[in-house]
C-alpha positions as CSV (number, residue, x, y, z in Angstrom):
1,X,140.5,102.0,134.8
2,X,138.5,101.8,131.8
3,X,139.5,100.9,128.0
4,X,136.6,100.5,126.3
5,X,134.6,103.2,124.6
6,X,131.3,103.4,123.4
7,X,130.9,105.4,119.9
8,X,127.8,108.1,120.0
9,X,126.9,111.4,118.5
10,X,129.0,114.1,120.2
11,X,125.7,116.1,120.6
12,X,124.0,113.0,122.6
13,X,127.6,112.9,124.3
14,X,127.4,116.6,125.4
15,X,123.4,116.0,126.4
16,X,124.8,112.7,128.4
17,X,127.5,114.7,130.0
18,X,125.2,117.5,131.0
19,X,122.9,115.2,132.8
20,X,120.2,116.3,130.2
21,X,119.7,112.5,128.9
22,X,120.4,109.7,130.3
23,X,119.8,107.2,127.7
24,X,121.1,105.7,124.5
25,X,119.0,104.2,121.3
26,X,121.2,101.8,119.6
27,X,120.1,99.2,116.5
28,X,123.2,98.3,115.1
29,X,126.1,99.4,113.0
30,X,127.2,98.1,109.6
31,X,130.6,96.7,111.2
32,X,128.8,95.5,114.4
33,X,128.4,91.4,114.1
34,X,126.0,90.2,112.0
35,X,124.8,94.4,112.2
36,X,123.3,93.3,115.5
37,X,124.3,95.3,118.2
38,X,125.3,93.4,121.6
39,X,125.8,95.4,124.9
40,X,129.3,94.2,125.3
41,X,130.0,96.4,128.4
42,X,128.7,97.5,131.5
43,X,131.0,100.4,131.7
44,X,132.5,102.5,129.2
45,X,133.5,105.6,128.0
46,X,131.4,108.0,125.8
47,X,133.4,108.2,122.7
48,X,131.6,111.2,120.8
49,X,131.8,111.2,116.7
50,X,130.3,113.2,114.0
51,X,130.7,111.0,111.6
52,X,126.8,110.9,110.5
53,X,125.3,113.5,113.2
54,X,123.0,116.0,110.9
55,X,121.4,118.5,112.8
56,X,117.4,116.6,111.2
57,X,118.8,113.8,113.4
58,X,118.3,115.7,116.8
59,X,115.3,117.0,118.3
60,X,115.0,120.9,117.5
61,X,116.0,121.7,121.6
62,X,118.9,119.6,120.9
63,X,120.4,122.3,118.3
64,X,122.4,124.1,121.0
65,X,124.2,121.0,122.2
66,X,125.2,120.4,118.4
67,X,126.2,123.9,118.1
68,X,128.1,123.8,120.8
69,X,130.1,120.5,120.1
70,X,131.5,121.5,116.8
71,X,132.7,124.7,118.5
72,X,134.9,123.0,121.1
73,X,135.5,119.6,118.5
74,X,139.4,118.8,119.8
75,X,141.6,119.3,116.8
76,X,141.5,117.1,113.5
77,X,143.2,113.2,114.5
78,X,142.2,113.8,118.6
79,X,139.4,112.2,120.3
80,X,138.3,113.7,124.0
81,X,136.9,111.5,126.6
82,X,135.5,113.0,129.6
83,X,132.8,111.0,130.5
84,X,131.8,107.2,131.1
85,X,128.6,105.5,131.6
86,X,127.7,102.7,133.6
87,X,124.2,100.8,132.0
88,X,121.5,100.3,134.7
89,X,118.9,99.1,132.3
90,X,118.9,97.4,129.0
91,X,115.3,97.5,126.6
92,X,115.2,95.5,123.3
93,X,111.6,97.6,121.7
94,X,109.9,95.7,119.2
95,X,107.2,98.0,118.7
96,X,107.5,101.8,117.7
97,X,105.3,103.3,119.5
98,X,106.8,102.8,123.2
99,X,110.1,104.0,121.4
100,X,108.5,107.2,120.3
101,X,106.7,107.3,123.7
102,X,109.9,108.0,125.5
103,X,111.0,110.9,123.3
104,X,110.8,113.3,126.4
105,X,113.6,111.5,127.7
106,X,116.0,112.0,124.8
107,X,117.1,114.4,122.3
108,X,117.1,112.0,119.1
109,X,115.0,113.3,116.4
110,X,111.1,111.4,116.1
111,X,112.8,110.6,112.5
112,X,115.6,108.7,113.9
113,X,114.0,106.9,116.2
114,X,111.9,105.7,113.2
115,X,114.9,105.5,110.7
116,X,116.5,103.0,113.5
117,X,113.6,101.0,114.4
118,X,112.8,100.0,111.2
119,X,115.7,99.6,109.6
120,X,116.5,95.9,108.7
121,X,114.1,94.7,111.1
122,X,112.3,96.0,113.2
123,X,113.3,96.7,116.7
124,X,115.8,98.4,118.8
125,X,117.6,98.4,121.8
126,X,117.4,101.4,124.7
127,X,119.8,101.2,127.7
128,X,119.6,103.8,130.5
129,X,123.3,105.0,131.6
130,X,124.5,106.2,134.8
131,X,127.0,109.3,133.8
132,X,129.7,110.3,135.1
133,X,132.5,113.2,134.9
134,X,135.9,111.4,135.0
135,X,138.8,113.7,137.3
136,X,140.8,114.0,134.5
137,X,140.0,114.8,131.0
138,X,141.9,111.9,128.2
139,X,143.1,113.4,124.8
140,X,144.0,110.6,122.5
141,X,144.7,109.8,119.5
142,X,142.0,109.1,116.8
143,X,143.8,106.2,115.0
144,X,142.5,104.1,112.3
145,X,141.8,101.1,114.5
146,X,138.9,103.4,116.0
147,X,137.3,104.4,112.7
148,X,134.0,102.6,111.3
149,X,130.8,101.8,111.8
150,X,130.9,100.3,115.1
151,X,129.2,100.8,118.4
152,X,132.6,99.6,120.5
153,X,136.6,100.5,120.4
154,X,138.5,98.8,122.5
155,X,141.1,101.6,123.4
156,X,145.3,101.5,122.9
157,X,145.4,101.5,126.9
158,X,142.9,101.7,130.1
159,X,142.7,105.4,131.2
160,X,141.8,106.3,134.5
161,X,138.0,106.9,136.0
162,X,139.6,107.0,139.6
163,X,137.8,110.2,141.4
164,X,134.8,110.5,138.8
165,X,131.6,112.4,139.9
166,X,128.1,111.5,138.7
167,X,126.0,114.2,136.6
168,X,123.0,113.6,138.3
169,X,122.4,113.1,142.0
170,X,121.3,109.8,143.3
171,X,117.7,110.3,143.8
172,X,117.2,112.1,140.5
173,X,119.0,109.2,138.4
174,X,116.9,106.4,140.6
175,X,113.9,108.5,139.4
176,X,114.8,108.6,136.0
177,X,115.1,104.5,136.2
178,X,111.9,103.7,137.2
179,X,110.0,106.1,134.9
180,X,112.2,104.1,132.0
181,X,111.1,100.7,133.8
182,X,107.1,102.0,133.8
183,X,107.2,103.1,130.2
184,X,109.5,100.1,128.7
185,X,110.0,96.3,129.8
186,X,113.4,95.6,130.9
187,X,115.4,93.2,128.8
188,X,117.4,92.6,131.9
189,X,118.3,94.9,134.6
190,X,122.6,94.6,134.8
């Protein structure tokens, strides 16, 4: 049982979910604390938004996954969660250039990565996620208590991850995790 969420573009969700990425670029968001963010769990589900996803803010390859997204969005007031992510690696990058050196292994636009990194100081964090494709798909409700700026909702009640399969196989994820440790230097490995 999980009830906390993790707040992302729904077209990085639906790249996560297809096993297409398998990492997430986070700075900070205005209601975060102190607009620092703080990997506050090691297990979560991916809570997809569009609040603030603009097509410029994805690689051009990523289009599709947008496209797709906003023509399966669950109705006005309902928020879908079929996936969860477990963090295998956390990154904090204090120079841009290794950030923009691992753009092969995401689908944010070269402009966001820059727009993040540098906004209020410079620096972000990267964490590598292990996905994985719960049994059951959860339709809640989108109350006010999840709106915001915020990286993190803590959700009304836990909902199950029992029976969950991952997107990518075992050696292809275990792959993926040492080409992020060669390119970036772990903040801590969780």
């Amino acid at each position: 049982m999980l009830q906390h969420a993790f707040k992302e573009w729904a077209a990085i969700c639906h790249a996560l979910a297809a096993g297409k990425q398998a990492l997430i670029v986070r700075k900070g968001g205005v209601a975060e604390n102190q607009g620092e963010f703080c990997l506050e769990h090691k297990r979560f589900w991916l809570f997809p938004t569009y609040l603030h996803q603009q097509e410029d803010g994805l690689r051009e390859d990523a289009r599709p996954f947008l496209a797709d997204v906003l023509a399966h969005r669950p109705p006005q007031g309902t928020v879908r969660l079929s996936h969860f992510a477990e963090v295998t690696g956390v990154y904090h990058v204090h120079e841009l250039l290794p950030a923009l050196m691992i753009a092969h292994l995401h689908y944010y636009s070269d402009e966001t990565i820059r727009k993040r990194f540098a906004y209020r100081t410079p620096g972000l964090f990267v964490f590598s996620v292990r996905v994985y494709r719960a049994a059951t798909v959860h339709e809640i409700a989108d109350t006010e208590r999840y709106q915001g700026c915020r990286s993190w909702v803590e959700l009304d009640a836990p909902l199950a991850d029992e029976g969950a399969t991952p997107v990518m196989t075992d050696k292809d994820y275990r792959d993926l995790q040492l080409n992020f440790d060669l390119l970036l230097t772990p903040t801590a490995i969780v």
